[in-house]
N, C-alpha and C positions, 0 to 999 in steps of 0.2 A: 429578494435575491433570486437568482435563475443561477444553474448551474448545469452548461450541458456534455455530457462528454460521450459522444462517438451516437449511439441510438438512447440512450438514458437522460431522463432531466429530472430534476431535483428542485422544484423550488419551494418559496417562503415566506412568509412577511405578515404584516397587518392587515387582517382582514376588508379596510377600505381603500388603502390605496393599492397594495397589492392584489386584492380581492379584482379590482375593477381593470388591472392594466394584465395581468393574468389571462383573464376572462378574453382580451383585444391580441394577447400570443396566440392563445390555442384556435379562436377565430378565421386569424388570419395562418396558421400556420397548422395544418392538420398534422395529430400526433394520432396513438395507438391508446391504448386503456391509461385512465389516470385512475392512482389510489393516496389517499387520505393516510400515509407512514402512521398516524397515531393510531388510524382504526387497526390495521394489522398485526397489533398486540407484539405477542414473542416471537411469533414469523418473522416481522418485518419485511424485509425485500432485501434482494440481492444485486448491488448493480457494482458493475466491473469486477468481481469476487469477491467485495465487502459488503457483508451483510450487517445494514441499517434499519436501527428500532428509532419510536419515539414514542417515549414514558408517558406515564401521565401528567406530570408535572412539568412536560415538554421540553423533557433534555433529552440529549440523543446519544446514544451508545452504538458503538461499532467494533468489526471484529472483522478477522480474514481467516479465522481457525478452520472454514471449511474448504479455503483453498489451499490453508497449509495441509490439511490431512489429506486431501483428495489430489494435490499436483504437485507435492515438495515430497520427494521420495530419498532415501540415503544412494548414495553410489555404491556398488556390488563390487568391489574389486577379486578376484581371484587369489586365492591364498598368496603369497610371495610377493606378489608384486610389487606394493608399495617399500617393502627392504630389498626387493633384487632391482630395481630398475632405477636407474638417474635420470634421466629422462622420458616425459610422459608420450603416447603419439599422439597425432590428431583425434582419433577414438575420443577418448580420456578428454580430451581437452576441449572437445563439441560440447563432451557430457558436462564436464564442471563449468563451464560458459550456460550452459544452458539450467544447470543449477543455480548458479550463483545471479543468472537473469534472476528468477522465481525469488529469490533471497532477496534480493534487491527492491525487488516490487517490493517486497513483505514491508524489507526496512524505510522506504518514503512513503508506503502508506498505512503506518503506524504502529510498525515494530524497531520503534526506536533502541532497541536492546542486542538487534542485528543488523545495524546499519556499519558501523565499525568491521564485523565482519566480514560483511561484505566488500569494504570498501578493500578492506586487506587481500582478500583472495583476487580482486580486479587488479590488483597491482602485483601480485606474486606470479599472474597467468603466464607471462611474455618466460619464467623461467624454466617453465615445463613441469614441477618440481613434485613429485609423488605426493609430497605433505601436503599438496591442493586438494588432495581425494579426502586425506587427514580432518581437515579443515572444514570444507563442504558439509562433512558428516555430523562433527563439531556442530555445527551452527546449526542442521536439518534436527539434532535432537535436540537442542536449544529448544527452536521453535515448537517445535512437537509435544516439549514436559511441560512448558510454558505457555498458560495459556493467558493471551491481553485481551482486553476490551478496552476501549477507549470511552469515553463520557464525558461531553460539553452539555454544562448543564446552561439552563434559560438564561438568556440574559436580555430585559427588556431593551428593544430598541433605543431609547431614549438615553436610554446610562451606555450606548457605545460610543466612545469618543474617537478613536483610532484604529483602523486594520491594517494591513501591511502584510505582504508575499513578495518574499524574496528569494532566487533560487542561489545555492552557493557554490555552483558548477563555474569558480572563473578560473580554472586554471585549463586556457588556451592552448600553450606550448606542450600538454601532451603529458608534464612530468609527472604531475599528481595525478591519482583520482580521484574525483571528488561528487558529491550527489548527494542532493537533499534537497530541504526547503525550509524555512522559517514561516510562522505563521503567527503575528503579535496582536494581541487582542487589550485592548487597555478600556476597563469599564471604571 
């Protein structure tokens, strides 16, 4: 398995066939330092803001807790505000778009507990509506008391029957919003 996204690659497999077709990537294709995920213990590595371990029993566990605590902040509103005003300005509305970006990441990649959330406040934006700041905050302390790791434990090559990535973004015409992904694993 190879997995590249943007300057990071990830890959995996059986030590002879992948072992040897690996070896004919990085050959032909110069990369930067490569490390061995199981040697790096509790460290692990960081790549796109999830930070990935692998066990000794060679399951993998991941987390994004240091990008929720280092880049998902609460919105500050000013005393009043949210009960004197009916409508929010641009300000406000950069800020909570630019919140609910952050959220969003969190929720497709593996905070499925604020993905709902999120999808709520993408559809409430177009109203302007104070309760967005409400809401934001909601979900920022969510993330923040709650802390997930995720854990796909080993499963031999040979017992995988089926994979399957499907994204669920089909709503075209604009009315919903919708974001995510499935990912079906059948051993």
């Amino acid at each position: 398995i190879l997995l590249i996204e943007v300057d990071d690659i990830l890959e995996g497999g059986d030590p002879d066939t992948h072992g040897k077709t690996i070896e004919k990537f990085y050959a032909k294709y110069k990369c930067g330092k490569r490390k061995r995920l199981i040697d790096l213990g509790e460290e692990g590595t960081l790549i796109s803001g999830i930070r990935f371990r692998q066990l000794k029993d060679y399951s993998f566990v991941w987390d994004m807790q240091e990008y929720a605590d280092d880049k998902l902040k609460a919105l500050e509103p000013p005393r009043g505000l949210i009960t004197a005003t009916k409508e929010l300005d641009e300000k406000w509305i950069r800020q909570i778009l630019a919140c609910n970006g952050k959220i969003g990441w969190l929720g497709s990649n593996g905070r499925p507990d604020i993905a709902a959330g999120h999808s709520i406040i993408a559809g409430k934006v177009k109203d302007k509506s104070p309760e967005l700041i409400t809401l934001c905050n909601l979900i920022v302390k969510q993330v923040k008391s709650v802390k997930v790791q995720l854990k796909i434990w080993q499963i031999k090559p040979s017992e995988i029957r089926y994979v399957e990535f499907g994204d669920s973004s089909f709503d075209h015409a604009g009315e919903r919003h919708q974001q995510g992904y499935i990912l079906s694993l059948i051993h």
